[in-house]
Every structure is written in C-alpha cells, then in structure tokens.
C-alpha positions as CSV (number, residue, x, y, z in Angstrom):
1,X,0.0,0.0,0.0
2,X,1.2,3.3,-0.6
3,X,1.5,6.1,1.9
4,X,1.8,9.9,2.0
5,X,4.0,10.7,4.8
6,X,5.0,14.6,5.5
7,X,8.5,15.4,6.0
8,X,9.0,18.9,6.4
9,X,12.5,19.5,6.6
10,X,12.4,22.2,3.6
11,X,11.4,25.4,4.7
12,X,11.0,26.8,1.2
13,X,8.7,24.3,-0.1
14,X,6.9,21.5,0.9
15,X,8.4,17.9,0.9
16,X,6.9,14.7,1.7
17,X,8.1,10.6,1.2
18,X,5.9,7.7,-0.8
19,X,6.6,4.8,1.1
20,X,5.5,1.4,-0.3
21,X,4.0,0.0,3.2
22,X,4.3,-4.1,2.7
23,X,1.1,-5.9,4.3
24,X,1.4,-8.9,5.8
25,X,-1.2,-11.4,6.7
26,X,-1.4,-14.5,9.0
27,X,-2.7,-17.6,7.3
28,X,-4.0,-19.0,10.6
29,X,-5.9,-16.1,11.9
30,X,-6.3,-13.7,9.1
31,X,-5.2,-11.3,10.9
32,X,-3.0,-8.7,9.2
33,X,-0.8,-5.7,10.1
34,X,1.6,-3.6,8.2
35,X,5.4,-3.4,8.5
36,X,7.6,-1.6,11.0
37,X,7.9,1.8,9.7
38,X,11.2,3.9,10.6
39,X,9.7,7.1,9.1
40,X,7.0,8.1,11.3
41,X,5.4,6.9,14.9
42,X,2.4,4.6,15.0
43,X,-0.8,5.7,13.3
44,X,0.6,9.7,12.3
45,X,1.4,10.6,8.4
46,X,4.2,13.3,9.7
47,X,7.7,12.2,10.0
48,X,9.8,11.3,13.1
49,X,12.0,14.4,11.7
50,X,9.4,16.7,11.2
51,X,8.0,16.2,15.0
52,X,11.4,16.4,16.3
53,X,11.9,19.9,14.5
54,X,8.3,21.1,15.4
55,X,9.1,20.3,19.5
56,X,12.8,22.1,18.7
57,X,11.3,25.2,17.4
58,X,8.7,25.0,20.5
59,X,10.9,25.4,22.8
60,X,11.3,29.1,21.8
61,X,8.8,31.2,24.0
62,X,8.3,33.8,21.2
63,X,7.2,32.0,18.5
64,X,4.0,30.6,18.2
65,X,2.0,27.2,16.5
66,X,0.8,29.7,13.3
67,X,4.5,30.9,12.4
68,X,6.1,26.9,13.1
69,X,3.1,26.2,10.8
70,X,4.0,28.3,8.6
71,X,7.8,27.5,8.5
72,X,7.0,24.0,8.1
73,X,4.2,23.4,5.9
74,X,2.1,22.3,8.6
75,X,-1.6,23.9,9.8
76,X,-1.3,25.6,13.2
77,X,-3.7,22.9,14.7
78,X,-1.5,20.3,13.8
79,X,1.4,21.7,15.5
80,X,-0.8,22.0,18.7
81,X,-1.7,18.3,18.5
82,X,2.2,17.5,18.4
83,X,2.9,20.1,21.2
84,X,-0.1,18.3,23.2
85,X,0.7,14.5,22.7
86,X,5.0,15.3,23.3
87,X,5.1,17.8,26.0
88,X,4.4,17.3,29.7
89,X,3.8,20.0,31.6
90,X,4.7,18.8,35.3
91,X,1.8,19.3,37.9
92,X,2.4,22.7,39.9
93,X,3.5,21.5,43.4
94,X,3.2,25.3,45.2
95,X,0.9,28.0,45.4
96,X,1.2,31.7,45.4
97,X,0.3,34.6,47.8
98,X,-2.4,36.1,45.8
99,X,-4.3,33.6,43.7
100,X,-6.2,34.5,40.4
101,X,-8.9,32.4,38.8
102,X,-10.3,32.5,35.5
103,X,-11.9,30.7,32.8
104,X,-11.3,31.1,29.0
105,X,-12.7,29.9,25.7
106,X,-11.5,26.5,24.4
107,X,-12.0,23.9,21.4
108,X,-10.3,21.3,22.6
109,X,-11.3,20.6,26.4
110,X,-12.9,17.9,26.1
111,X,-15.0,18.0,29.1
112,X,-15.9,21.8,28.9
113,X,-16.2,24.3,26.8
114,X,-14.5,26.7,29.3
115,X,-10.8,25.6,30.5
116,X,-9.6,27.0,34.1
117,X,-7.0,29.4,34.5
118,X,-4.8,30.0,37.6
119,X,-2.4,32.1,38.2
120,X,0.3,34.2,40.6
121,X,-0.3,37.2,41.1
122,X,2.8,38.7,42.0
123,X,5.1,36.8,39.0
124,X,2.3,37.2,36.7
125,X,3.1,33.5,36.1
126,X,0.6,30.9,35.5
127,X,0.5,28.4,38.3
128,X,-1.6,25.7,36.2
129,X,-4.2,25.2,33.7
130,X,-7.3,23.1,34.4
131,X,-9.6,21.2,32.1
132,X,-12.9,22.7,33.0
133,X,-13.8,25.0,36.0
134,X,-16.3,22.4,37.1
135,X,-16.5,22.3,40.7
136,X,-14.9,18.8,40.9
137,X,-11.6,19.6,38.8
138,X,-11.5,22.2,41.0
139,X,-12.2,20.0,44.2
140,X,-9.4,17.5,42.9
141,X,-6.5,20.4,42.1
142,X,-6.7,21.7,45.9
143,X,-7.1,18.6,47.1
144,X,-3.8,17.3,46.0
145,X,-2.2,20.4,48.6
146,X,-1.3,19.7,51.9
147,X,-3.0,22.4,54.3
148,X,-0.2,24.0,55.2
149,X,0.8,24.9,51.4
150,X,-2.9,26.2,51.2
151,X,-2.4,28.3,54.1
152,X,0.1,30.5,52.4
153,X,-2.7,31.4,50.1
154,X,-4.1,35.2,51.6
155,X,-5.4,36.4,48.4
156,X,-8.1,34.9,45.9
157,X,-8.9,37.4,43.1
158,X,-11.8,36.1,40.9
159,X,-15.5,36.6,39.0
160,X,-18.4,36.2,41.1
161,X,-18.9,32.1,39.7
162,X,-20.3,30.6,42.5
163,X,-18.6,27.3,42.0
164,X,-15.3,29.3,42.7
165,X,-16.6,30.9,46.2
166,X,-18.1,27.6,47.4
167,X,-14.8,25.8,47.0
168,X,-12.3,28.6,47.6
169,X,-14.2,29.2,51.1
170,X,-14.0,25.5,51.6
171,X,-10.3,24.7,50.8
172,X,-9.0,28.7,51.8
173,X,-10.9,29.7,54.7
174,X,-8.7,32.2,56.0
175,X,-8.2,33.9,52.5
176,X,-9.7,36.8,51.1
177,X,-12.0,36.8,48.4
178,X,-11.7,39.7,45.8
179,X,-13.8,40.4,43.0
180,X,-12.4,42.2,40.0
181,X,-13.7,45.7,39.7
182,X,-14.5,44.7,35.7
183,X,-17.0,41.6,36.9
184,X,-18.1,44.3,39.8
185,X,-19.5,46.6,37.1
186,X,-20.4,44.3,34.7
187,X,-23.1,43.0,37.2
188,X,-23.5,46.3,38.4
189,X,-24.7,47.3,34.9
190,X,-26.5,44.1,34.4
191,X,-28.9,44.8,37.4
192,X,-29.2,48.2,36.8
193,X,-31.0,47.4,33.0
194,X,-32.5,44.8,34.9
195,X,-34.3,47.8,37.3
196,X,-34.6,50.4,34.2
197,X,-36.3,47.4,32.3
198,X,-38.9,46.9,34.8
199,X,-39.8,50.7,35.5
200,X,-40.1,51.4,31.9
201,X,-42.5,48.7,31.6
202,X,-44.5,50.6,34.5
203,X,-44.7,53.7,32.5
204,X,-47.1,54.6,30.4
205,X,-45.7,53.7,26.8
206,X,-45.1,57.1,24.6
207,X,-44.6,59.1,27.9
208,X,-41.2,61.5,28.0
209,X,-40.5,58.4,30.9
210,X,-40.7,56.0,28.6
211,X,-38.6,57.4,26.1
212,X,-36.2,58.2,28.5
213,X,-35.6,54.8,29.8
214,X,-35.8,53.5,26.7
215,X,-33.7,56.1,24.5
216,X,-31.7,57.6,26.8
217,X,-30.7,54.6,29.5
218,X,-26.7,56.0,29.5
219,X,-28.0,58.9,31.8
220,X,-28.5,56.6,34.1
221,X,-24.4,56.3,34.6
222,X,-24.0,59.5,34.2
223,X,-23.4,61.9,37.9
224,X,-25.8,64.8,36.9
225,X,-25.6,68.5,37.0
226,X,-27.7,71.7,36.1
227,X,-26.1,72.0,32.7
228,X,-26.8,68.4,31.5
229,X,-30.7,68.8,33.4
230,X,-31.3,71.4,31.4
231,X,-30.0,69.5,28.3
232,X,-32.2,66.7,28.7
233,X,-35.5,69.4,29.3
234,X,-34.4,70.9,26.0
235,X,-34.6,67.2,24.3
236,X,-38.1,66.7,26.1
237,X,-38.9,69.6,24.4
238,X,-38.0,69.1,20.9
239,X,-39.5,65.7,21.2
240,X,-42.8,67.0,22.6
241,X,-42.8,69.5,19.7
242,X,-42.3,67.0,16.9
243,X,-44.3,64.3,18.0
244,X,-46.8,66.3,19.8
C-alpha cells in the first residue's frame, strides 16, 4: 500500500516521502498488520523528523503554533496536536500569595467548553491550567495540597462564579476573596437594566418616561448636573414638539 507521509525539513517548499507499506497477513488467523515503519510513529502521516523539528522550534517562547506552521508546511492545529501528545507539563506542586482564577474559551477541552486558568499574582506566572472550571476539577486540584501549602494562600482574586466561592471558602478559609472591579461593574450594569427594564415597563408607553428609559438609559451612569438637566429638558422639548 502506498503512503503519504509529511516530511518537512524544507522550509522553502513543501516535501513529503511515498513509502511502499508491505502488508502482511497470517494464514491462521487472518489477521494482518503492516510493517515496522522507521519514518514516522504509530498511526501519524508526519515524519519522526518533522516532529522532532516542530518540538525544537517550540521550545522558543516567542514563537508561536501559526509561524512553526508556517515554517514548516504544517496547519497551526496540527502543530498544537504535536505540542499536546510530546510535551508534559509537570503538575504545579506550590501556590502563590495572591491567587487569580479564571476561565477562557476552548475547542479542545474535552469535558468543557470553558478551561480554568490560575495564576500568581505577583510573578504574573501561570501556576496551572485546568480542564474545566467544574467544581470537581476544582475539588481534585486543591485537594492534592497539603494544608499547610494552602495556608500560604491570603489572596483569591476572581468573577463572582459561585462554584469558585463555594470551593475557595471550603479549601482557603482564612483567605480573602476579591472580585475584579470589571465583573463588579459588569453586574453592576447588568442589574441596573435589569431595574430600568422593569420601571419602563411601569410607564405609560409614549410618555417622556418611557422614552427616556428607553432612548436615553446612559444617563443613568452619568453623575448629573444643572447643565446636562437642562439638556435633557431641551430634548423633552423638541420631542414633545415634533411628536406632539
């Protein structure tokens, strides 16, 4: 059988090897099975060589899995996949003084959509990165730190995600929970159009009221003054005069 195997050694252009794979077959069981191929690992189409200069350029921190695509004729997904299945990243065995959690977007979790995030702080280091921020990877990470490593924990900063407050007040007692002034005034704003929502729906519809909370809801973050009062009587009263 013939096989396409790519072996990107040429950064200029793109090179691969057609090997002649010779199938055997046992006459007692049927069973068959290729042979031993020196070109590339078990079950990939991307040479022994090509992986081994795809984990080399890697080890670079300023490049990234588009540009050792690029250089090797590869798509940036599949240098991710050989990053993923060749590199071991060893299990964080400390924490820091001031803790951040957070979640981000992720195609390739394959438990969650969302993959956890924690990280120092101070260094502005990642400590470790967890599959999902389900309550039980979360459960199973702190778990595997003795209380005394826990302890030196003081500061948690974090979103208001409840699974994160139930299980940081479980395995950090003594800690202090911050929220981020961005999720602070994201929900801030969130129950505030939650309110105007629900007294524009009280008004009488085609009222100045209603047009205001309708129209003009960014007054409502606004710290007011005479000036801007009087702007917003002069708009009432164009729009009373147009409209009647």
């Amino acid at each position: 059988m013939d096989k396409t195997i790519t072996h990107s050694i040429l950064h200029n252009c793109r090179c691969q090897i057609n090997y002649h794979a010779r199938r055997y077959k046992c006459p007692v069981c049927n069973r068959t099975w290729y042979e031993f191929n020196p070109f590339v690992f078990k079950k990939q189409r991307i040479s022994v060589s090509t992986v081994v200069c795809v984990l080399e350029e890697m080890r670079d921190p300023a490049v990234t899995f588009t540009s050792v695509a690029k250089r090797y004729n590869l798509s940036p997904a599949t240098v991710q996949h050989i990053f993923d299945d060749h590199v071991q990243i060893p299990k964080a065995t400390t924490l820091p003084r001031v803790l951040q959690l957070d979640e981000t977007y992720s195609f390739k979790s394959g438990t969650s959509v969302y993959v956890c995030m924690l990280l120092d702080y101070d260094t502005q280091t990642a400590v470790d990165l967890l599959p999902s921020r389900k309550k039980q990877d979360l459960i199973d990470f702190f778990s595997s730190f003795p209380l005394e490593e826990r302890q030196k924990v003081r500061f948690i900063a974090a979103d208001m995600y409840e699974t994160y407050r139930v299980v940081c007040k479980k395995f950090f007692p003594d800690a202090i929970y911050a929220c981020d002034r961005f999720h602070v005034m994201q929900e801030f704003n969130r129950r505030l159009t939650e309110v105007r929502i629900r007294t524009m729906k009280g008004t009488l519809k085609g009222s100045d009221e209603y047009y205001l909370l309708k129209h003009q809801n960014h007054l409502l973050g606004i710290k007011p003054n005479a000036k801007r009062g009087l702007k917003i009587q002069i708009h009432i009263r164009r729009r009373r005069k147009i409209f009647g």
